[in-house]
DSSP file (Angstrom, degrees, kcal/mol; ACC not computed):
  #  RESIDUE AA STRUCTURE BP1 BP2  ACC     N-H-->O    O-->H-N    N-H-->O    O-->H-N    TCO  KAPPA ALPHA  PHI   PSI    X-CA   Y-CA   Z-CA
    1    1 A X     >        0   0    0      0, 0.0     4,-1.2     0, 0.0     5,-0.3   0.000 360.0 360.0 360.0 -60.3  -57.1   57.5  -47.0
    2    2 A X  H  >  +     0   0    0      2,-0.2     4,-1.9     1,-0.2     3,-0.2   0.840 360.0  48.5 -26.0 -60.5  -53.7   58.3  -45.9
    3    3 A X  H  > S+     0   0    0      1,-0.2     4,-1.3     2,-0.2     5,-0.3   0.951 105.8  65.4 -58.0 -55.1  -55.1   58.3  -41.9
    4    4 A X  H >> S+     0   0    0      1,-0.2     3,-1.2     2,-0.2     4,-0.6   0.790 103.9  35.1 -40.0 -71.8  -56.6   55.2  -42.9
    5    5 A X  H >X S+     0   0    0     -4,-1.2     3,-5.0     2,-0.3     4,-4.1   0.965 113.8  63.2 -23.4 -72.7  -53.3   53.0  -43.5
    6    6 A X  H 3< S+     0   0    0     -4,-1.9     4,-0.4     1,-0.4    -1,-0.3   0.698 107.0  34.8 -47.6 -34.4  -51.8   54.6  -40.9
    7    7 A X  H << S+     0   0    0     -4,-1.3    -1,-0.4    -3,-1.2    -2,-0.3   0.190 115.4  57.9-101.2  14.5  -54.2   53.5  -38.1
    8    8 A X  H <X S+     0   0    0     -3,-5.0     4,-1.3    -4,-0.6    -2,-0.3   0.487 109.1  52.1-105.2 -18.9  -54.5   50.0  -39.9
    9    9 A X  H  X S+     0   0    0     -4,-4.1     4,-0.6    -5,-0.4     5,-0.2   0.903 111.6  44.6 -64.9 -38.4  -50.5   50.0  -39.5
   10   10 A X  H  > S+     0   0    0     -5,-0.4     4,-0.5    -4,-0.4    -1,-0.2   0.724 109.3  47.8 -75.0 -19.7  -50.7   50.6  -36.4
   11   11 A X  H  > S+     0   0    0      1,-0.1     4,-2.0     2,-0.1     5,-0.4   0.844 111.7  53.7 -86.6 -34.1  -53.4   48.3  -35.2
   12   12 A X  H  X S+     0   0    0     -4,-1.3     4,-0.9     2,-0.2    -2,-0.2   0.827 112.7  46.3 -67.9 -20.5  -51.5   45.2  -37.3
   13   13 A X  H  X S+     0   0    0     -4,-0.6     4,-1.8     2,-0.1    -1,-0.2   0.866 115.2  47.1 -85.5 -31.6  -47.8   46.2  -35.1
   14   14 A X  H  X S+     0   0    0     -4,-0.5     4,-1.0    -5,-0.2    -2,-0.2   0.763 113.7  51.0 -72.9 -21.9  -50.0   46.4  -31.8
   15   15 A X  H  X S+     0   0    0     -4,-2.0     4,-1.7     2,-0.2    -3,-0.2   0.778 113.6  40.6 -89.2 -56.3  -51.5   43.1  -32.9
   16   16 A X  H  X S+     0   0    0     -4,-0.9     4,-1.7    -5,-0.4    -2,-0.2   0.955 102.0  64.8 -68.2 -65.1  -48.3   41.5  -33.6
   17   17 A X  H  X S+     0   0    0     -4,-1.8     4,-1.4     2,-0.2    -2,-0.2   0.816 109.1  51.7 -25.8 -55.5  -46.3   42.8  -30.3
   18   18 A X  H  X S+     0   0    0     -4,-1.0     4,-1.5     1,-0.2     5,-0.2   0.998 108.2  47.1 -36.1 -71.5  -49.2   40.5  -28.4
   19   19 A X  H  X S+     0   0    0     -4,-1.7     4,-1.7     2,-0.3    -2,-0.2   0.721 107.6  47.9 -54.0 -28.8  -48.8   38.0  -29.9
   20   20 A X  H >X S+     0   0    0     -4,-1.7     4,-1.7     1,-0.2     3,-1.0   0.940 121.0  45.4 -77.9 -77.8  -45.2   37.7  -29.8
   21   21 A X  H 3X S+     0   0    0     -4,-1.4     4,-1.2     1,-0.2    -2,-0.3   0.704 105.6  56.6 -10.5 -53.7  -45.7   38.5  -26.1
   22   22 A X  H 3X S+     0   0    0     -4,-1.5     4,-1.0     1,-0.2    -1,-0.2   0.902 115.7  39.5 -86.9 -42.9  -48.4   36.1  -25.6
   23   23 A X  H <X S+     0   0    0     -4,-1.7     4,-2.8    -3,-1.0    -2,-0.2   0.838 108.5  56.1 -62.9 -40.2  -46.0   33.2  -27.1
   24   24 A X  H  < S+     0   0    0     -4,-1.7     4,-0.3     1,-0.2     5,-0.2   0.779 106.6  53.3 -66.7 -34.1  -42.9   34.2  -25.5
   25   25 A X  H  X S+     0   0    0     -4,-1.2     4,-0.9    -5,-0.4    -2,-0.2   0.727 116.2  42.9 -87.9 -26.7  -44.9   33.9  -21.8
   26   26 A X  H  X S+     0   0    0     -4,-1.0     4,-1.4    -5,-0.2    -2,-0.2   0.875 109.2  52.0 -88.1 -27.4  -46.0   30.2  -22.9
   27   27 A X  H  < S+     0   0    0     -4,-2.8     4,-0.5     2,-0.2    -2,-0.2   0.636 114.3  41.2 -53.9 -20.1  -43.1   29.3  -24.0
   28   28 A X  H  > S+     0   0    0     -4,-0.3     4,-4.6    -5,-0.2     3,-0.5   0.886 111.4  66.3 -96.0 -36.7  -41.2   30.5  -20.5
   29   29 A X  H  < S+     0   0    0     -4,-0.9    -2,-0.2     1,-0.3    -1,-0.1   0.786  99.8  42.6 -25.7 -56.9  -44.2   28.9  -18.9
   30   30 A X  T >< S+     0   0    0     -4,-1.4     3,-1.0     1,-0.2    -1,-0.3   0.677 108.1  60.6 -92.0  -6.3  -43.5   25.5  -19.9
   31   31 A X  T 34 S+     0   0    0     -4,-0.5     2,-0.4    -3,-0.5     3,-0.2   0.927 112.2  33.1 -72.1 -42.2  -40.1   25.6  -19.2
   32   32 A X  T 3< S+     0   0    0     -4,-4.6    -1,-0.2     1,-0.2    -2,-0.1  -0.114 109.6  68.6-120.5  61.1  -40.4   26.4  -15.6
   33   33 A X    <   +     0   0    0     -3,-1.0     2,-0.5    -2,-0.4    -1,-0.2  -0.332  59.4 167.7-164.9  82.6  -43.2   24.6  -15.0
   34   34 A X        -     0   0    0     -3,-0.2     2,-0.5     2,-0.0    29,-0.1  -0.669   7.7-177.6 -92.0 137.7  -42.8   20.9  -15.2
   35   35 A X        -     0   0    0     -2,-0.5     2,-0.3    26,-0.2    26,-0.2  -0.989   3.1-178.7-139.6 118.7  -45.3   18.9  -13.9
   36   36 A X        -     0   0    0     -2,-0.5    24,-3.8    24,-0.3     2,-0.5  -0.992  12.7-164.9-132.8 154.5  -45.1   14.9  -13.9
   37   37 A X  E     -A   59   0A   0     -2,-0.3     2,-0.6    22,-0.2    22,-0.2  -0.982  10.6-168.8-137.7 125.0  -47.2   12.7  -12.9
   38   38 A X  E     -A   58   0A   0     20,-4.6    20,-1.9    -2,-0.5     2,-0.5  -0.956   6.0-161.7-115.5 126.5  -46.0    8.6  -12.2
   39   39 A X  E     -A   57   0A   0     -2,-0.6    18,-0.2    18,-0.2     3,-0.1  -0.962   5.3-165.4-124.8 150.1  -48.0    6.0  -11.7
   40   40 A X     >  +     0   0    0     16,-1.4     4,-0.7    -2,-0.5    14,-0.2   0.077  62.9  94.9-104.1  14.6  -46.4    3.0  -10.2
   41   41 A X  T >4 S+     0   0    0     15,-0.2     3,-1.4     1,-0.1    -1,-0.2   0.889  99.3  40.4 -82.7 -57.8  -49.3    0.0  -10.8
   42   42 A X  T 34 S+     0   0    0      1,-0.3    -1,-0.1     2,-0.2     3,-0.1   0.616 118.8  41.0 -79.6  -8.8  -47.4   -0.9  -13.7
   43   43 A X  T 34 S+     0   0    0      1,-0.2    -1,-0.3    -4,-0.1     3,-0.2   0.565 123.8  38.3 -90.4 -15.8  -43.8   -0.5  -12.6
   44   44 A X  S X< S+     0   0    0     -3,-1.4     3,-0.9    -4,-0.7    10,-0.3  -0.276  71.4 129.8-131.8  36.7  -44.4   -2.1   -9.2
   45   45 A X  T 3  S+     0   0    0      1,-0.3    -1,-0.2    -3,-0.1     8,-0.1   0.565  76.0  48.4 -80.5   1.2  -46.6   -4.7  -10.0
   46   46 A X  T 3  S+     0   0    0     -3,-0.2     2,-1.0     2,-0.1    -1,-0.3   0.118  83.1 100.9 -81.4  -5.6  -44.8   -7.1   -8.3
   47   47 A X    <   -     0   0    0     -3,-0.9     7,-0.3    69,-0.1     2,-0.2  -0.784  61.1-163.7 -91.1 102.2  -44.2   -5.1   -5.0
   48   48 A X        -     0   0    0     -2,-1.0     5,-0.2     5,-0.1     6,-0.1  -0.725  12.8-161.3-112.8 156.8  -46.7   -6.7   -3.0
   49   49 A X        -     0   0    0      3,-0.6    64,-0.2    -2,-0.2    -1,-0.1   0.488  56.7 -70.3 -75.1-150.3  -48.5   -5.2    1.0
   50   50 A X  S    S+     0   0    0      2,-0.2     3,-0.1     3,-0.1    63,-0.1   0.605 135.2  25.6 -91.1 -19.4  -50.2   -7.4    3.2
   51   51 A X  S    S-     0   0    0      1,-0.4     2,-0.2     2,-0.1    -3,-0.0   0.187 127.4 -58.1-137.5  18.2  -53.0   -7.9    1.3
   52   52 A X  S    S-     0   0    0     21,-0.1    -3,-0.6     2,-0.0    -1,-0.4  -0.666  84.5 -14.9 135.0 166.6  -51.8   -7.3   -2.4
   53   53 A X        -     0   0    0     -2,-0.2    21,-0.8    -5,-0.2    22,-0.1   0.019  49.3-150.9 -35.6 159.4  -50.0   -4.3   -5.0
   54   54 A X        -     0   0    0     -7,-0.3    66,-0.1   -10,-0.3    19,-0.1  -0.580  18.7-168.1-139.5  63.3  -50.1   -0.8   -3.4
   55   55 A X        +     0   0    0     17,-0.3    16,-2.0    16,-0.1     2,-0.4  -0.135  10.3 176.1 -61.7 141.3  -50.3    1.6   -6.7
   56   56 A X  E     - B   0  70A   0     14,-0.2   -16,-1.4    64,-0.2     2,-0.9  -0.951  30.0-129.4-153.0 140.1  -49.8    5.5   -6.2
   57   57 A X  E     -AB  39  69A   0     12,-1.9    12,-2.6    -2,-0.4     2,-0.3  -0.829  23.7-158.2 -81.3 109.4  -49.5    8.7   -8.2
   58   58 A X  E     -AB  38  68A   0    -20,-1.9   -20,-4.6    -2,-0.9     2,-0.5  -0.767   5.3-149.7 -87.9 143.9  -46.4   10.8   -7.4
   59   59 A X  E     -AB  37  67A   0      8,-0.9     7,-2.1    -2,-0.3     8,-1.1  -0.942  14.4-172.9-102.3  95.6  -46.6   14.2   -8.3
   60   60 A X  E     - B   0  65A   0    -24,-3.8     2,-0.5    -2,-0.5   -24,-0.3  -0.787   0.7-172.9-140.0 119.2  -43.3   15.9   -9.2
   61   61 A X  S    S-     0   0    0      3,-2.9   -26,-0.2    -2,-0.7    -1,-0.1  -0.807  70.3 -25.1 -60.8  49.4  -42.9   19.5   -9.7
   62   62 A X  S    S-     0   0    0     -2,-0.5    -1,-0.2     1,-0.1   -27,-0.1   0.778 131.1 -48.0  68.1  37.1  -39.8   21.5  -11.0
   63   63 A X  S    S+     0   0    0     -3,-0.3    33,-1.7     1,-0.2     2,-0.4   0.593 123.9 110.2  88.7  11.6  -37.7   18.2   -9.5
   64   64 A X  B    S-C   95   0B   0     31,-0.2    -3,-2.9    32,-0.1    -1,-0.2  -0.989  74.9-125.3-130.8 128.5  -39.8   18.5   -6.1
   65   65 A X  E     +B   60   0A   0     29,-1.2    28,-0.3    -2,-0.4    -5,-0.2  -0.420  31.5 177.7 -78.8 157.2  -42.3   15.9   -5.2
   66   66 A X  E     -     0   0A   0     -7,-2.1     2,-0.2    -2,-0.2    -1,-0.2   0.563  62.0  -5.4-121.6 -35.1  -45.8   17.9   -4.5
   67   67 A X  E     -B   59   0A   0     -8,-1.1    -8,-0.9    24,-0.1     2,-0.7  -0.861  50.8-156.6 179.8 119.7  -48.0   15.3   -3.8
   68   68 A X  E     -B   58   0A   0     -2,-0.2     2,-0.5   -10,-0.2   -10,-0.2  -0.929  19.4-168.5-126.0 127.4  -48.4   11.1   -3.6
   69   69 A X  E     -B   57   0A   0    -12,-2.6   -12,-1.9    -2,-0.7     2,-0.8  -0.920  13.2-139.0-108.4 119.7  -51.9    9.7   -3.9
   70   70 A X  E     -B   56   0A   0     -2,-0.5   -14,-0.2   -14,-0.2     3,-0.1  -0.868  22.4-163.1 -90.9 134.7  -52.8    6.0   -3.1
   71   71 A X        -     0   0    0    -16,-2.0   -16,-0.1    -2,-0.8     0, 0.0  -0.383  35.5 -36.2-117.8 177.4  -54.8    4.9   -5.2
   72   72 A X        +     0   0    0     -2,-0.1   -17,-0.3     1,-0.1    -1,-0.2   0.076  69.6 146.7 -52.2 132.4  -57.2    1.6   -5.1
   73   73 A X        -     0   0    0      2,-0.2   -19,-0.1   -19,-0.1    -1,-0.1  -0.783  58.2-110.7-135.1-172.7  -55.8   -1.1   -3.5
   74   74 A X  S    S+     0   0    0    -21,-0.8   -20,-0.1    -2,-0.2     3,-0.1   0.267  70.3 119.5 -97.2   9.6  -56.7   -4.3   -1.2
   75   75 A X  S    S-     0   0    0      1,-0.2    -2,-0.2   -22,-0.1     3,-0.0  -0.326  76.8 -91.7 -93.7 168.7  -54.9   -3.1    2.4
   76   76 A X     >  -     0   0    0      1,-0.2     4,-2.3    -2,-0.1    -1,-0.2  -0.266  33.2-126.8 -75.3 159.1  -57.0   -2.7    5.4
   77   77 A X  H  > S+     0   0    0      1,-0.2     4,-1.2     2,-0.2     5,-0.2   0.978 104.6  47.7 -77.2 -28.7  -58.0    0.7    5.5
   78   78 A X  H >> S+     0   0    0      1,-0.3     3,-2.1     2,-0.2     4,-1.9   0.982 114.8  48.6 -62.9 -45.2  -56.6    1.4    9.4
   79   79 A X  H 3> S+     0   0    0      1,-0.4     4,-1.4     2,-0.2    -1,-0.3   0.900 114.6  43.1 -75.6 -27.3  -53.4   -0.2    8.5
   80   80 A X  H 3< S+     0   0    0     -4,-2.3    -1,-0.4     2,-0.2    -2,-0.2   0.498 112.3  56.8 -93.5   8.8  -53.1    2.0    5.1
   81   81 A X  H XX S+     0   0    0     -3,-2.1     4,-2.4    -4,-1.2     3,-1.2   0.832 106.8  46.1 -44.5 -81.3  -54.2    5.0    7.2
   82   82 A X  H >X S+     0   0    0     -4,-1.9     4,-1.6     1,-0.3     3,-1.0   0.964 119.1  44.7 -47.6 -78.0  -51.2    4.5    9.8
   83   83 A X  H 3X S+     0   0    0     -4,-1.4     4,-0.5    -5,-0.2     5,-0.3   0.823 112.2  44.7 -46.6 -30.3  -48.8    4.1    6.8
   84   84 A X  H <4 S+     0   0    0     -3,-1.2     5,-0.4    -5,-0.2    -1,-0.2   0.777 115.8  50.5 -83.8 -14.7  -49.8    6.7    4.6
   85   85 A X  H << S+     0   0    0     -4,-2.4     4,-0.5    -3,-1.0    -2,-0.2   0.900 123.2  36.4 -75.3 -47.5  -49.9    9.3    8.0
   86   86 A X  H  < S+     0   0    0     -4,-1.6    -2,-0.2    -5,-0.2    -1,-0.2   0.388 127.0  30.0-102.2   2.2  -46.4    8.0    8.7
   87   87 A X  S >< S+     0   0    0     -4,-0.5     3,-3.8    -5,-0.4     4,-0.4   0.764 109.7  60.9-108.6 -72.3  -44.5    7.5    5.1
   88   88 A X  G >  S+     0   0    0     -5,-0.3     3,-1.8     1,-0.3    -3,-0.1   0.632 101.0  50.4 -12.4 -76.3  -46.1   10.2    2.8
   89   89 A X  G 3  S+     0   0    0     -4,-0.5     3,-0.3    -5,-0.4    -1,-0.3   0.433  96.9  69.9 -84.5   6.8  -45.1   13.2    4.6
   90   90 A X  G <  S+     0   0    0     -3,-3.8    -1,-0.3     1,-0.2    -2,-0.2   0.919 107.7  34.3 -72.2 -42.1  -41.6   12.0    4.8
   91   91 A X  S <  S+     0   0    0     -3,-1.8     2,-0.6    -4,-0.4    -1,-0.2  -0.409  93.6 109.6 -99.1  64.4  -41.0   12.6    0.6
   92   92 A X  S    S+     0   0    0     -3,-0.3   -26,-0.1    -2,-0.1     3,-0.1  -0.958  85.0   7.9 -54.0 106.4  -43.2   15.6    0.3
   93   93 A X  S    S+     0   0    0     -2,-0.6     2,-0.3     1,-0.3   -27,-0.1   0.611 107.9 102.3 111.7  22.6  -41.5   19.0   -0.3
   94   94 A X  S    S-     0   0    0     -3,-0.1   -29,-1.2     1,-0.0    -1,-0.3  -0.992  75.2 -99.3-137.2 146.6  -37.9   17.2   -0.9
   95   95 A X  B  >  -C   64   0B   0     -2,-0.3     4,-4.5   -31,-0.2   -31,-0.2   0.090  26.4-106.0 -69.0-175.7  -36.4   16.7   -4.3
   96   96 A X  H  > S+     0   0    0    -33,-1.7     4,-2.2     2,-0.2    -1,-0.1   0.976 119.4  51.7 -63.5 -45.1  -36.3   13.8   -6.4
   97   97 A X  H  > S+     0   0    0    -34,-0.4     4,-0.7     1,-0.3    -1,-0.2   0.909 114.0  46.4 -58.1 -33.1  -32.2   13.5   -5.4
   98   98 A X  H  > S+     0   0    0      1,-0.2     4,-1.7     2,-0.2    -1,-0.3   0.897 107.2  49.7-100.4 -35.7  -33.0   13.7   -2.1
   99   99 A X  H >< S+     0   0    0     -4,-4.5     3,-2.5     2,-0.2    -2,-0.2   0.977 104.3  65.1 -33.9 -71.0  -36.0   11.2   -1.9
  100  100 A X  H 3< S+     0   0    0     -4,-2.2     2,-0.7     1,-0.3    -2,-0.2   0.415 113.0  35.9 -18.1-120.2  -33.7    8.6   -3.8
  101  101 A X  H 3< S+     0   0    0     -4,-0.7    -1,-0.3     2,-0.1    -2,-0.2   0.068  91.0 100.7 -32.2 -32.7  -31.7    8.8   -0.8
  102  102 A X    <<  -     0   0    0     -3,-2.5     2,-0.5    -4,-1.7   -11,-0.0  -0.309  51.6-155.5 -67.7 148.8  -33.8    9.1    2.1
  103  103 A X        -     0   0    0      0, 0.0    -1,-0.1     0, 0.0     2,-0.1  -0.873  22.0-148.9-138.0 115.0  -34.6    6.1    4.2
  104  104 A X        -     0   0    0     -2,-0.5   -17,-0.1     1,-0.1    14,-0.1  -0.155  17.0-114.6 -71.9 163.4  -37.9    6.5    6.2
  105  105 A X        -     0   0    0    -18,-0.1     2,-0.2   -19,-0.1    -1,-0.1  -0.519  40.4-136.1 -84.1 159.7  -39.3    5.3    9.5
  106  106 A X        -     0   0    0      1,-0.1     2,-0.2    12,-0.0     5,-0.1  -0.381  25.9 -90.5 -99.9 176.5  -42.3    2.8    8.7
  107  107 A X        -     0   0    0      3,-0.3     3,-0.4    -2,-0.2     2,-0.4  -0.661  40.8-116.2 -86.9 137.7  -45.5    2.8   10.5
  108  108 A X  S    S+     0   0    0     -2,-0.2   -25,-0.1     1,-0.2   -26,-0.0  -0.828 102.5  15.2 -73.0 120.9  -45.7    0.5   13.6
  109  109 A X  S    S+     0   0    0     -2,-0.4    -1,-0.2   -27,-0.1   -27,-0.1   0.882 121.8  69.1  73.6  26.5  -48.3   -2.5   13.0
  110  110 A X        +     0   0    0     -3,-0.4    -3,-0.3   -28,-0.1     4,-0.3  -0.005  60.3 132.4-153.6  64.1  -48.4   -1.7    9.0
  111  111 A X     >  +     0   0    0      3,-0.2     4,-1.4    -5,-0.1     5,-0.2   0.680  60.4  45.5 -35.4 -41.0  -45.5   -2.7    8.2
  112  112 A X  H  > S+     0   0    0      2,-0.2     4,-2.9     1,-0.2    -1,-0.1   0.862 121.5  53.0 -75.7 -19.7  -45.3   -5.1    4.9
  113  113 A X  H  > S+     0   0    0    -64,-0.2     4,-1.4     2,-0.2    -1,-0.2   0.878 112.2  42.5 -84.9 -13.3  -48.1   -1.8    3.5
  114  114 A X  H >> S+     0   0    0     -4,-0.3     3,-1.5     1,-0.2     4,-1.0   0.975 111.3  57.4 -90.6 -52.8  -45.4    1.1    4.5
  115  115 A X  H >X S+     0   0    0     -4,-1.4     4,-3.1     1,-0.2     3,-0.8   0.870 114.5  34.3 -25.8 -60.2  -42.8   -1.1    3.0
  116  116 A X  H 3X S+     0   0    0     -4,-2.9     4,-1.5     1,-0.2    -1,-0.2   0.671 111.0  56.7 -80.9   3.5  -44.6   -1.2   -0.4
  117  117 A X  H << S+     0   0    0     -3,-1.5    -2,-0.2    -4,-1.4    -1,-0.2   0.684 112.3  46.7 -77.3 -40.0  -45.7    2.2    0.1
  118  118 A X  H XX S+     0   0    0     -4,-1.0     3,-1.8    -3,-0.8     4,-1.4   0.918 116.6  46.0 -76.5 -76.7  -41.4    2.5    0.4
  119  119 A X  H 3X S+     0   0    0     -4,-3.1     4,-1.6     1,-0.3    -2,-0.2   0.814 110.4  51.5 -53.2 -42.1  -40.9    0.2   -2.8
  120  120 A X  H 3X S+     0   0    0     -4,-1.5     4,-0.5     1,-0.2    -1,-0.3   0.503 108.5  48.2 -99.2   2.2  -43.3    1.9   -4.7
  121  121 A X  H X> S+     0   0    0     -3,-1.8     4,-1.5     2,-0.1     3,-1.1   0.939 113.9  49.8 -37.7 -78.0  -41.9    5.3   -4.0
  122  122 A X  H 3< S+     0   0    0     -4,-1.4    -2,-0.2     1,-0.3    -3,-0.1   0.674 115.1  42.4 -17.8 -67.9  -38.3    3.9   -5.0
  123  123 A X  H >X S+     0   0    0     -4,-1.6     3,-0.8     1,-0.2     4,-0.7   0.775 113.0  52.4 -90.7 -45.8  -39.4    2.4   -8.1
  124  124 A X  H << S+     0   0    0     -3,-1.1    -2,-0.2    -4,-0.5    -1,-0.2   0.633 111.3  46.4 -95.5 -30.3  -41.8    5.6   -9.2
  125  125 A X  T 3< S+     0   0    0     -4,-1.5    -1,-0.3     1,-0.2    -2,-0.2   0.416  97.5  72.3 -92.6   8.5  -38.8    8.4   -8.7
  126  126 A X  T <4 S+     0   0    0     -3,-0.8    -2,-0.2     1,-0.2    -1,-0.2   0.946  99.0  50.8 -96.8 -59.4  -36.8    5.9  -10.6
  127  127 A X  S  < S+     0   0    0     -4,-0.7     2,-0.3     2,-0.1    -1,-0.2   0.606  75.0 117.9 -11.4 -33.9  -39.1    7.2  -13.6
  128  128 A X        -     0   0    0      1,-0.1   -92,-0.0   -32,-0.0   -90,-0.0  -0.566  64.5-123.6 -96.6 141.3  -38.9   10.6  -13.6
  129  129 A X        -     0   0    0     -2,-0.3     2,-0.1     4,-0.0    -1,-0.1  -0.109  25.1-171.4 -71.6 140.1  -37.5   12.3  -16.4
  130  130 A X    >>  -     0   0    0      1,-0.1     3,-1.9    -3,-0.0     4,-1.0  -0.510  17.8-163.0-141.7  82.9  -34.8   14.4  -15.8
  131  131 A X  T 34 S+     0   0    0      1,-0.3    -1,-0.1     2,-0.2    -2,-0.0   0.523  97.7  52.4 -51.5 -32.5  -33.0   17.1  -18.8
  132  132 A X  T 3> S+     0   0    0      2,-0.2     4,-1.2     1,-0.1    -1,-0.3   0.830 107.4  44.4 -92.8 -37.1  -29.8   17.4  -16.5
  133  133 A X  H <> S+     0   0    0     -3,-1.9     4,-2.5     2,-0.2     5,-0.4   0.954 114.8  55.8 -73.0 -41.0  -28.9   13.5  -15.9
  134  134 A X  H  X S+     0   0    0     -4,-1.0     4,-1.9     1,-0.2    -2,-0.2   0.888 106.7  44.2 -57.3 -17.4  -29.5   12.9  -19.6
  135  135 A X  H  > S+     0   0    0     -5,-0.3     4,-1.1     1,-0.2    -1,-0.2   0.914 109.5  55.4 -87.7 -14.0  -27.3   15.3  -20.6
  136  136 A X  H  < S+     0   0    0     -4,-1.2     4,-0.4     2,-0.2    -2,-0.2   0.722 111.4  50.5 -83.4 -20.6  -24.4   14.0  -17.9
  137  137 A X  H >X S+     0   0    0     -4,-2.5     4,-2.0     3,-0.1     3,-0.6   0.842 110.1  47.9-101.0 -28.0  -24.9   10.4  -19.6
  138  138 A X  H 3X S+     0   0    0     -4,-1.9     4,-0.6    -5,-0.4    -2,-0.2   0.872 111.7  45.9 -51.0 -22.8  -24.4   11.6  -23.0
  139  139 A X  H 3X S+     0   0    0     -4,-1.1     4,-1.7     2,-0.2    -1,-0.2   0.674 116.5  47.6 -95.3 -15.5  -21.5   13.5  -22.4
  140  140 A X  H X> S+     0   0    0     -3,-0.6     4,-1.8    -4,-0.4     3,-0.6   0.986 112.7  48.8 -75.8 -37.6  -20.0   10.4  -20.3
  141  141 A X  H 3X S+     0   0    0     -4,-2.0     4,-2.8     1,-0.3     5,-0.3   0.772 107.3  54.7 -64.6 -13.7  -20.9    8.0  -23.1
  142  142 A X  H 3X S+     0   0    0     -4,-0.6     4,-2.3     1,-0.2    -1,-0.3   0.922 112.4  46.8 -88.6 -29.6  -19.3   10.4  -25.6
  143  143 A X  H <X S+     0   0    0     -4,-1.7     4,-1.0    -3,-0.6    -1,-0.2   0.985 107.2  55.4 -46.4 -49.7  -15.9   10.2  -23.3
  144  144 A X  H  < S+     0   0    0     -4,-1.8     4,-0.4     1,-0.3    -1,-0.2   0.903 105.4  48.0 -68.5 -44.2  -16.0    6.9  -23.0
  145  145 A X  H  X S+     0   0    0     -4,-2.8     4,-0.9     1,-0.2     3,-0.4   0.805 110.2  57.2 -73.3 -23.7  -16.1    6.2  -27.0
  146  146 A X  H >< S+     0   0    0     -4,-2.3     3,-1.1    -5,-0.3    -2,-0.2   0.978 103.5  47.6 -70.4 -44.9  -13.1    8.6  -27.4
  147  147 A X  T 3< S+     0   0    0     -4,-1.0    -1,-0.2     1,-0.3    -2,-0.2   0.485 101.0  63.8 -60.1  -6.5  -10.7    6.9  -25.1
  148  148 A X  T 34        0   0    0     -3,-0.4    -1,-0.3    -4,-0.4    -2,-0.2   0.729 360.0 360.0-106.9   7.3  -11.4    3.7  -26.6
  149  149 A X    <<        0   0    0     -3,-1.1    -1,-0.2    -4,-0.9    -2,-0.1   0.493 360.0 360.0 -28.7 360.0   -9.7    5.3  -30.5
């Protein structure tokens, strides 16, 4: 009886020790592994090509873009070939700060689609959630309301 307890004690501490384990490793998991996904038909619906809106999913990854998909539109396909071969692989693999900032060469002879291909970048990173600029505008706004006491 005694042995009995004793290995049901044991099995219920081994049991627990997973589990605690199991949680702690999803919990670290989602922290450093942020995954966003933007899509820009509804922010850029105004941003018009040659031949109409240019919608895309950006993919952005721990603050690094991964991956930008265009997604149905109305541009010719060679001219939205040549623009997505010459725009795309300019913000892939550079962070969000540094996208903001960047200003890419266009495509020759697709211009007005690498332009909204441009805008709808612009507009999409303007979206992504970010833990560290909200906490730098709370902390300004909370300056701001003390100087004015």
């Amino acid at each position: 009886m005694k042995r009995t307890i004793i290995i049901a004690a044991i099995m219920l501490l081994v049991a627990g020790t997973v589990s605690l384990d199991a949680r702690t490793k999803a919990k670290t998991k989602k922290a450093n592994n942020t995954t966003q996904v933007i899509y820009t038909g509804e922010i850029a619906k105004k941003v018009i090509g040659y031949n109409g809106t240019t919608p895309l999913n950006i993919t952005v990854k721990n603050g690094v873009i991964e991956k930008i998909e265009v997604l149905d539109n109305q541009e010719s396909p060679g001219y939205l070939k040549r623009a997505k071969d010459k725009v795309l692989p300019q913000y892939i693999g550079k962070t969000v700060a540094e996208a903001k900032k960047l200003k890419p060469d266009i495509a020759t002879g697709a211009t007005y689609t690498s332009e909204a291909i441009i805008k709808n970048i612009q507009m999409g990173l303007e979206k992504v959630k970010s833990t560290t600029a909200t906490k730098k505008k709370a902390t300004t706004k909370k300056k701001a309301s003390k100087k004015r006491r």
